[in-house]
N, C-alpha and C positions, 0 to 999 in steps of 0.2 A: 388467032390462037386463043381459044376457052382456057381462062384461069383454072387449075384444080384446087377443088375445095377440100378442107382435111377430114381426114377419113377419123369418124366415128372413135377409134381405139386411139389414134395417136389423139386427137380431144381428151378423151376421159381420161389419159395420163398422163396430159398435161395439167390435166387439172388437178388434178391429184396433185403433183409436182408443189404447184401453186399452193393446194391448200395447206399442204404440209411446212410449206416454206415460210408465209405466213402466221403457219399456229406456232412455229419457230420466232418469230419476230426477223427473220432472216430478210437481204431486201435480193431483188434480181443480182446485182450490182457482187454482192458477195457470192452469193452464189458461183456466178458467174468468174469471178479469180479463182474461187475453188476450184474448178472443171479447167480455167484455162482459156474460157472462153469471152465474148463480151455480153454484156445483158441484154443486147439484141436480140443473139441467138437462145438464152435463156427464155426471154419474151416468146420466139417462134416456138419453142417447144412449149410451150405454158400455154398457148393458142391451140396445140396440135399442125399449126403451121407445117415443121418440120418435123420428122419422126425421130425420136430418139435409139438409137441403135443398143444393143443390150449392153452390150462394157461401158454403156457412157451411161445408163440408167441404172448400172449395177453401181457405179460412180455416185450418183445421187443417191443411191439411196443412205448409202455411207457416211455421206455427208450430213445427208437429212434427218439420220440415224431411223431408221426403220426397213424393214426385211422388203427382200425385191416384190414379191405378190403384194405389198401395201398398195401398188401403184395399179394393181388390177382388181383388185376390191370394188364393188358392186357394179362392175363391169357388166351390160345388157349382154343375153346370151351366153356369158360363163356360167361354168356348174356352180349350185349353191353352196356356201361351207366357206370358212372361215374368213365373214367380213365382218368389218368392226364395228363396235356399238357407236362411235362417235362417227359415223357415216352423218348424221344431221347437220354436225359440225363440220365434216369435212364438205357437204353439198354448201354450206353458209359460206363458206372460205371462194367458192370458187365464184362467187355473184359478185359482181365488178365495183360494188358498193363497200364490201366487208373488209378490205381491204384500211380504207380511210376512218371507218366505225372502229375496230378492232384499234388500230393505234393511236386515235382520237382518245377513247376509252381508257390505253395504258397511258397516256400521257397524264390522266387525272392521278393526282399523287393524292390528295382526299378520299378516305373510305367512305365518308358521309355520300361526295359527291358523288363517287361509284356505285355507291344504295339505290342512290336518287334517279339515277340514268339507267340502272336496271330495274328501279321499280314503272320509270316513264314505260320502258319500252315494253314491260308485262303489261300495264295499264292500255297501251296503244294496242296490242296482239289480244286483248278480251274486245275492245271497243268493238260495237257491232257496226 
């Protein structure tokens, strides 16, 4: 029996899910009592693993405070028109890295140090 692999739309709104949850400082974990559910099945939707059904993504969105089309925002093959400026940000959220960076970063309670680690990281993003 062939594994199915997750179809394209349940991905990009999990990821979405993710990025939002994230820019929130929210962890699976809470989420996750929110909904009722455990952070596993948070995890499979954040994967696209499993597909999220609409009353339960109408669910999250509530929690995550943003309107239901947040989650289908710059979706491949949807019509163009009202996606958000901070798409950049939200593609940064969903790379497996940003996760660790993002709360690394809020844990520095120093604004110096904060300067400093955004100035490295400009510094790194010109380096040729």
């Amino acid at each position: 029996m062939q594994k199915k692999s997750p179809n394209e739309v349940d991905r990009h709104i999990g990821s979405r899910v993710r990025a939002r949850r994230i820019m929130l400082g929210m962890s699976q974990e809470r989420l996750a009592d929110a909904l009722g559910l455990t952070f596993q099945q948070v995890q499979k939707y954040e994967k696209g693993t499993n597909r999220i059904g609409a009353s339960r993504l109408l669910s999250i969105a509530g929690i995550l405070d943003v309107s239901f089309e947040f989650f289908f925002e710059g979706l491949p093959g949807l019509r163009a028109g009202g996606f958000s400026d901070d798409s950049q940000m939200a593609e940064f959220l969903t790379r497996s890295d940003s996760d660790r960076l993002v709360r690394g970063f809020l844990k520095l309670k120093d604004e110096d140090a904060r300067r400093k680690v955004a100035d490295l990281v400009d510094w790194l993003a010109s380096a040729k």
